[in-house]
C-alpha positions in Angstrom: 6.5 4.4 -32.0 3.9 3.7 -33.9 0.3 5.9 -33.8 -2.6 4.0 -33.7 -6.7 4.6 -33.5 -9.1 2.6 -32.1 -12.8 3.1 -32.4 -15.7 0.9 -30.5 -19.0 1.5 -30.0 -20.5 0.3 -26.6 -23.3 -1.7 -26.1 -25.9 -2.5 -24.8 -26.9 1.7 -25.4 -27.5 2.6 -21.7 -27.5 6.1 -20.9 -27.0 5.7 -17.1 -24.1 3.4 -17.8 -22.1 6.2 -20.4 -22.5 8.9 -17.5 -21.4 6.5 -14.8 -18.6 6.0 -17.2 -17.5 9.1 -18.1 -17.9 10.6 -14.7 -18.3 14.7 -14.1 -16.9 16.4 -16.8 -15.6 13.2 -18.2 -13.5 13.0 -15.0 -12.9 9.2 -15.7 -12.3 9.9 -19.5 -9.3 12.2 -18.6 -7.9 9.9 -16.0 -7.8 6.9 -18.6 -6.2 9.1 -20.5 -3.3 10.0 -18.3 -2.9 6.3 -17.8 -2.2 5.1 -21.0 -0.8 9.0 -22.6 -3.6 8.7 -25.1 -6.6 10.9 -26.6 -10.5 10.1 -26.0 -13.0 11.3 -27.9 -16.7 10.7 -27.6 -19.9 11.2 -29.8 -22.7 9.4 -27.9 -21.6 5.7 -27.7 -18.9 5.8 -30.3 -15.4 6.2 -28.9 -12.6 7.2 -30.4 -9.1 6.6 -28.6 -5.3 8.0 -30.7 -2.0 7.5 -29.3 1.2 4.8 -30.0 -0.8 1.4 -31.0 -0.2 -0.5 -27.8 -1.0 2.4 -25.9 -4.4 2.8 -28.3 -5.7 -0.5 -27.5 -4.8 -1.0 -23.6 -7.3 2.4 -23.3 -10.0 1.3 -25.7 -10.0 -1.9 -23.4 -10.0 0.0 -20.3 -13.2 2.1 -22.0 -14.8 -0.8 -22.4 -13.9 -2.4 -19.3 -15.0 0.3 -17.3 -18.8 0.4 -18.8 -19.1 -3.0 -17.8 -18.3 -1.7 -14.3 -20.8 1.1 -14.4 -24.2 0.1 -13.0 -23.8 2.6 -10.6 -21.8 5.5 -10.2 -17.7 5.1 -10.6 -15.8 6.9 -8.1 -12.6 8.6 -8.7 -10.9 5.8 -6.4 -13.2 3.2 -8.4 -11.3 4.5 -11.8 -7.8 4.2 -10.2 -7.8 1.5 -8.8 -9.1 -0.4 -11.6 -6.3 1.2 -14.0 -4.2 -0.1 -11.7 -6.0 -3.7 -11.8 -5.8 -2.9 -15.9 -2.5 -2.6 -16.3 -0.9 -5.2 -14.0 -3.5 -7.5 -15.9 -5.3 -8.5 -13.2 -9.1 -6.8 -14.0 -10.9 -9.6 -14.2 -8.9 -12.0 -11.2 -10.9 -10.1 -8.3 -11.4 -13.5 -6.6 -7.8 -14.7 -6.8 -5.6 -13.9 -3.4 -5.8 -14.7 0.2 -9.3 -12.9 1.7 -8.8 -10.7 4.7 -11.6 -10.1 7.6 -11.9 -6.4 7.5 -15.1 -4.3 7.2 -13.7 -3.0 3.9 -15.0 -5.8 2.2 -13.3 -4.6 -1.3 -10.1 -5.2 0.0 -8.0 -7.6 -2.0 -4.0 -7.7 -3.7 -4.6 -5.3 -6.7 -0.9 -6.7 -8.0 1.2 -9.8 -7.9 3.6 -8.4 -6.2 1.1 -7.4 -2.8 -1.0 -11.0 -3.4 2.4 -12.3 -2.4 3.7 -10.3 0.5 -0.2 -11.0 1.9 0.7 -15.1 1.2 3.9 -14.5 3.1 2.6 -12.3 5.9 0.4 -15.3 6.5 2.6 -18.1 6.6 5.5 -16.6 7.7 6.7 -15.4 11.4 8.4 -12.5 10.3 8.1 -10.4 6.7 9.7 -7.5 5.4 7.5 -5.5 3.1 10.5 -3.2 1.2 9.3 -0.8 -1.9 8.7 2.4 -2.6 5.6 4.8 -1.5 2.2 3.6 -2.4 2.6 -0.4 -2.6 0.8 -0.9 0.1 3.2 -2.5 2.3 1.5 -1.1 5.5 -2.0 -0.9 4.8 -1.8 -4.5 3.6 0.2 -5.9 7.2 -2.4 -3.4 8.8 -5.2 -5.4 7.3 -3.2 -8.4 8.4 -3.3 -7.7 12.0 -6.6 -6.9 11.8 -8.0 -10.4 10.5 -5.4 -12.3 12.7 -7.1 -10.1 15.8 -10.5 -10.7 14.1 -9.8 -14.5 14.0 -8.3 -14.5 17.7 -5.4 -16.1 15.6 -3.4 -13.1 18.1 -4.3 -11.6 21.0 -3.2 -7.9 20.6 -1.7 -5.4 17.7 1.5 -3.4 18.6 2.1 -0.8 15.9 5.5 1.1 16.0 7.3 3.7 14.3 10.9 5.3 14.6 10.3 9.4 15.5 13.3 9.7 13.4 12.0 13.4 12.6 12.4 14.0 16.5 15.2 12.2 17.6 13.3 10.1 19.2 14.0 13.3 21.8 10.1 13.8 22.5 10.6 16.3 25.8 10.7 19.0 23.9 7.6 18.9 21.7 4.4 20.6 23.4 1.7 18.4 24.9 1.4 15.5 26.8 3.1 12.2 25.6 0.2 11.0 23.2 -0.2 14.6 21.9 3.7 14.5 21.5 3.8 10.9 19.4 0.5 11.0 17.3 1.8 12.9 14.5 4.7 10.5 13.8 2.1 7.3 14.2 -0.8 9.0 12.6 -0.4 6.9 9.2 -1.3 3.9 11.5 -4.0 5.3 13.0 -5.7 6.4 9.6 -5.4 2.5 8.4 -6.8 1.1 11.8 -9.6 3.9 11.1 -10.5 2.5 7.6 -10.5 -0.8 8.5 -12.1 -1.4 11.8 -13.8 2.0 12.7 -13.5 4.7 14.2 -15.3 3.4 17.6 -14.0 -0.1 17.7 -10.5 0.9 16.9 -11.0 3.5 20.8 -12.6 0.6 22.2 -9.7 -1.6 21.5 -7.0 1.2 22.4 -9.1 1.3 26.0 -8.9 -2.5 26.5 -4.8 -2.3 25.6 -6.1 -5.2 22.8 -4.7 -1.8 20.3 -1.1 -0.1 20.9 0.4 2.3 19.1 3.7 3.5 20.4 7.0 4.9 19.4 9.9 2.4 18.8 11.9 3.3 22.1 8.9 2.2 24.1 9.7 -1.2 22.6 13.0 -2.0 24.6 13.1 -4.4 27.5 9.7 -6.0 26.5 8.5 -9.3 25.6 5.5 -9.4 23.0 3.6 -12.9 23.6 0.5 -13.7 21.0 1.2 -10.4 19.5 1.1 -9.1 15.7 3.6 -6.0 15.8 4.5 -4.1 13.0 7.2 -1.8 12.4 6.6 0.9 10.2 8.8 3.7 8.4 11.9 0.6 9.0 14.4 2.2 6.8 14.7 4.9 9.4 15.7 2.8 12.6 19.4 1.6 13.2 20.9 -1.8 13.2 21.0 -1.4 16.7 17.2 -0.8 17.1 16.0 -3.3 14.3 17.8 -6.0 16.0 16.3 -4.6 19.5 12.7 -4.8 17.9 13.6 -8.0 16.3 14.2 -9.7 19.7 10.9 -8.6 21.1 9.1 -11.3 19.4 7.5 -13.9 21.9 5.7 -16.8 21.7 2.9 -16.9 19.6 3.7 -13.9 17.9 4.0 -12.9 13.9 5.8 -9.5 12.7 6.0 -7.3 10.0 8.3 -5.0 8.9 8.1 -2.1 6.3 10.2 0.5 4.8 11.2 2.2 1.4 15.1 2.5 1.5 14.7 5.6 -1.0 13.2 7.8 2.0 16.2 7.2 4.8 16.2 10.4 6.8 19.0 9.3 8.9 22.3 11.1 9.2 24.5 10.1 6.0 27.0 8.3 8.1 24.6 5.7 9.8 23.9 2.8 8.3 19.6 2.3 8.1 18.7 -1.3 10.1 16.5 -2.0 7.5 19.2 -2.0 4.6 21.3 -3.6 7.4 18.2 -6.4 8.2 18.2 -7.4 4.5 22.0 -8.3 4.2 22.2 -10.1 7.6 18.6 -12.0 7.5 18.7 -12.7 3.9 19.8 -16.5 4.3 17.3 -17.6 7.8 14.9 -19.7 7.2 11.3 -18.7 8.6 11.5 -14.4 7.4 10.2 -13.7 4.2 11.3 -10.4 2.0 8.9 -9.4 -0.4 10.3 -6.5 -2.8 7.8 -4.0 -4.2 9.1 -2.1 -7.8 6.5 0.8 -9.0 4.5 -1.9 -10.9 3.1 -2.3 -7.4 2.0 1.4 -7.1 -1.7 1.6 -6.2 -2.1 5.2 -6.3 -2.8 7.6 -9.1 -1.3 6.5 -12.2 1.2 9.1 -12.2 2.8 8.0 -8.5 4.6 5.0 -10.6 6.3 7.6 -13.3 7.5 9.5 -10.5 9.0 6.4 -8.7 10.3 5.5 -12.0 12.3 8.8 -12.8 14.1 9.3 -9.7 14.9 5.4 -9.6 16.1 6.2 -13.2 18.1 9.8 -11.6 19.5 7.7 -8.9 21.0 5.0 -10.9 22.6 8.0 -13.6 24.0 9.4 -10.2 25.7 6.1 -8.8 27.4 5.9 -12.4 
């Protein structure tokens, strides 16, 4: 590889901007850094960036980038993100991309891959949203639900998850049954939380418009003008993903989630996710959208990690 240096000098000379910029510390300097594996150095406006060429450049441009972005202060999620934007090369295409009703009013497909499991979440019946951690698969179908209940495109959200951990054997946890289940549906919770509210989110639960429940409490039911998701997928059975699968009424859209490299079920059962995939492949109406760690919107270093145990398991299937 090839060592390059770049040098740029920012302009207009502002001061406010450079701090914004480089953050406490030079927080934001160090996490460019780590995103491209290259070397910053600073004397007033001058910048200084070393590493292989390519590398050299793509941080320069994210320097640069960045101090246009820094009227006011960047956050450590603000820097992140927009690496993220940076190097899926979608930094300057905020606008592009279905718009959700949410109250977080940044929200928006930070890669190609999410813009189209959000086009096929909204024009499909039923979507599976399969990757690894930190694509966003259920924040995004949780943002979904919310603007299809926000649009009274829906009537109700049902949110489910499989207490794999448990057994789905829940007697013999302490507490009553909510007490018993939250910690296995918490995830959902924490998205509902961030984008409707804390109060609104109780509100709804109250009025049943809200429900979050364990997959067993799914069986026998009909769900009617209903957006249901199923979370944590990879971890039910054939025998429960077709049971969820069937709940679907009238009126009703569903989403389904799951990273097949986190099955915690017992080595000899097959996961109904996997199982979904190679049965529902070919019908018409279900759309499959397949996250790789290009879609990773966490901290830069989540993709490498997804990227070296994808690269372990393959060396192990040899």
């Amino acid at each position: 590889m090839k060592t390059g240096i770049v040098e740029l000098k920012l302009a207009p000379e502002d001061n406010r901007r450079l701090a914004n910029l480089c953050g406490p510390l030079d927080e934001n300097l160090r996490q460019i850094e780590a995103a491209f594996d290259v070397t910053i150095a600073r004397r007033g406006m001058a910048f200084r960036v070393s590493g292989e060429s390519a590398q050299a450049e793509k941080g320069a441009q994210a320097v640069e980038h960045f101090y246009n972005r820094a009227h006011d202060a960047l956050s450590l999620d603000d820097i992140q993100l927009g690496l993220v934007e940076i190097t899926r090369g979608r930094a300057d295409d905020e606008e592009s991309g279905p718009r959700l009703r949410t109250r977080r009013a940044d929200l928006r497909a930070r890669t190609p891959g999410q813009a189209g499991y959000i086009e096929n979440i909204l024009s499909h019946d039923i979507t599976f949203g399969i990757g690894p951690a930190g694509t966003g698969k259920t924040y995004l179908a949780v943002a979904c639900a919310v603007d299809a209940l926000e649009r009274e495109q829906v009537k109700r959200l049902v949110l489910t998850r499989p207490a794999v951990e448990a057994g789905e054997r829940l007697g013999f946890l302490p507490g009553d049954l909510t007490q018993k289940v939250d910690p296995y549906l918490r995830p959902l919770y924490d998205a509902l939380y961030d984008l409707l509210g804390f109060d609104k989110v109780t509100r709804l639960i109250e009025r049943h418009a809200i429900e979050v429940a364990p997959l067993a409490f799914m069986r026998g039911r009909t769900l009617n003008h209903a957006f249901i998701i199923l979370d944590e997928a990879q971890n039910t059975t054939p025998e429960q993903m077709q049971m969820f699968l069937t709940r679907i009424g009238f009126g009703a859209r569903a989403v389904v989630t799951g990273d097949p490299t986190q099955i915690d079920l017992p080595k000899h059962v097959k996961s109904g996710l996997m199982d979904a995939v190679d049965t529902l492949g070919s019908v018409r109406g279900i759309a499959f959208t397949h996250f790789g760690s290009e879609d990773v919107v966490r901290h830069p270093l989540v993709g490498r990690i997804v990227d070296a145990y994808a690269a372990r398991r393959a060396l192990a299937d040899k």
